[in-house]
matplotlib code that plots the C-alpha trace (Angstrom):
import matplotlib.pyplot as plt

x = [90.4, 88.2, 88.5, 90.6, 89.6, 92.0, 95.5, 95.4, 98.9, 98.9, 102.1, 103.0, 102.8, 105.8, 103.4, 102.1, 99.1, 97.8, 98.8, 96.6, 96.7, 94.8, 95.6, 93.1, 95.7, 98.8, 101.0, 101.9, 103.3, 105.1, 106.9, 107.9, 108.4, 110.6, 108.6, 110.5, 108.3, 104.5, 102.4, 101.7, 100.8, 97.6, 94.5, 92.6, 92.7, 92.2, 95.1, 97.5, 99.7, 99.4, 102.8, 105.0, 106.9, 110.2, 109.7, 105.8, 104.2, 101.4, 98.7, 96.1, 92.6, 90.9, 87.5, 85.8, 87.9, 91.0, 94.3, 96.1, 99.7, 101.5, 104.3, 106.4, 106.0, 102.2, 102.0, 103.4, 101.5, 98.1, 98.7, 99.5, 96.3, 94.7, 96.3, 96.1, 92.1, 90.3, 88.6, 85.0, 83.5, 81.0, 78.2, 78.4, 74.8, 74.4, 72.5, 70.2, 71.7, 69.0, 66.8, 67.7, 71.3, 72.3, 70.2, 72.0, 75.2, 74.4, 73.0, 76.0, 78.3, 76.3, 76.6, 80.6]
y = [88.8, 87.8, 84.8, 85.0, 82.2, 83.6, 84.2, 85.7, 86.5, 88.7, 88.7, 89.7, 86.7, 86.8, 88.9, 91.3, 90.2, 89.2, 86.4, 85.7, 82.8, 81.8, 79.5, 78.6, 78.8, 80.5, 77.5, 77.6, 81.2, 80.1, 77.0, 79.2, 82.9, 83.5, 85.5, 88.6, 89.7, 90.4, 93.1, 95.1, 98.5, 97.3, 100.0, 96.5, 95.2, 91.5, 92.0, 92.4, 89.2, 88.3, 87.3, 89.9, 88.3, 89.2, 90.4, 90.8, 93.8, 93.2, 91.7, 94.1, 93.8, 92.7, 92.0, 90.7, 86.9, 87.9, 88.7, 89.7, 89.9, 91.7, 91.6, 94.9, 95.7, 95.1, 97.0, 100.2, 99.7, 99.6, 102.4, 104.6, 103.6, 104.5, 107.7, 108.7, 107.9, 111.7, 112.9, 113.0, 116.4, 117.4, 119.9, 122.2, 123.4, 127.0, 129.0, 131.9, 135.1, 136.5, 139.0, 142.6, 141.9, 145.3, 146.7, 144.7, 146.1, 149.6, 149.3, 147.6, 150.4, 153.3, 151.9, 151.1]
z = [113.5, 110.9, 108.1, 105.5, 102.8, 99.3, 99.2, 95.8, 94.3, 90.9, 89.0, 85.0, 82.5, 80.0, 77.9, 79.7, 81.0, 84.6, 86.5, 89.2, 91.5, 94.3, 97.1, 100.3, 102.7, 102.6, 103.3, 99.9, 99.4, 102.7, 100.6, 97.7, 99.1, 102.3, 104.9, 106.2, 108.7, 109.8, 109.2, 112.1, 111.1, 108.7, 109.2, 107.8, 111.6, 110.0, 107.9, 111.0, 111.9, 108.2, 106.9, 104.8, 101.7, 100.1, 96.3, 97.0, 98.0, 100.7, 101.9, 100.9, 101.2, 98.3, 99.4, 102.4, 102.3, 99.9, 100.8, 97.9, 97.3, 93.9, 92.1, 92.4, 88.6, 88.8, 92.1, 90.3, 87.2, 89.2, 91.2, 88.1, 86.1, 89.7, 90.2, 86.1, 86.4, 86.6, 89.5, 89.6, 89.9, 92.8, 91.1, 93.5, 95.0, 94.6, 96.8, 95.6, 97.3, 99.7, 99.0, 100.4, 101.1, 99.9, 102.7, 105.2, 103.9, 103.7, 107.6, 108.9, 107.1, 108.5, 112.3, 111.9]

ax = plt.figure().add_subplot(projection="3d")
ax.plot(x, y, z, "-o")
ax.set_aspect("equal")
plt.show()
């Protein structure tokens, strides 16, 4: 399991705007959020054993040595503007149909 160094916790300010806080251990989301269970399903393997929180939706990976932990409103506000962002187009690379094709075709239909 590797290091974890952030606890970042991102919440609405009365406003509207972004709250983020960060802590270097999670001793203090343990102090003011109750822990209802551990996460043990995480594809992150150094996210597993990491404490779930009532009224928080994670941990997530954030980066290499973030944990981060939202808010339910700002959970379902960020996955909207994620979902609602277009898809990128692949140009699709064309290739030149061969040369004497029609040949082909007329020799496979005369030996069927």
């Amino acid at each position: 399991m590797s290091k974890k160094d952030t606890f970042r916790v991102v919440t609405r300010a009365e406003d509207g705007s972004l709250l983020i806080r960060d802590y270097p251990t999670v001793d203090p989301l343990l102090q003011s959020h109750t822990q209802i269970g551990i996460d043990d399903c995480s594809t992150d393997l150094a996210l597993r054993g990491m404490p779930i929180f009532r009224g928080l939706v994670g941990p997530m990976p954030e980066n290499k040595n973030i944990v981060r932990y939202e808010s339910p409103q700002v959970f379902e506000a960020m996955t909207k503007e994620w979902t609602a962002k277009p898809n990128r187009k692949r140009a699709r690379r064309r290739t030149a149909k061969p040369e004497g094709i029609e040949a082909v075709a007329e020799t496979v239909s005369e030996t069927v």
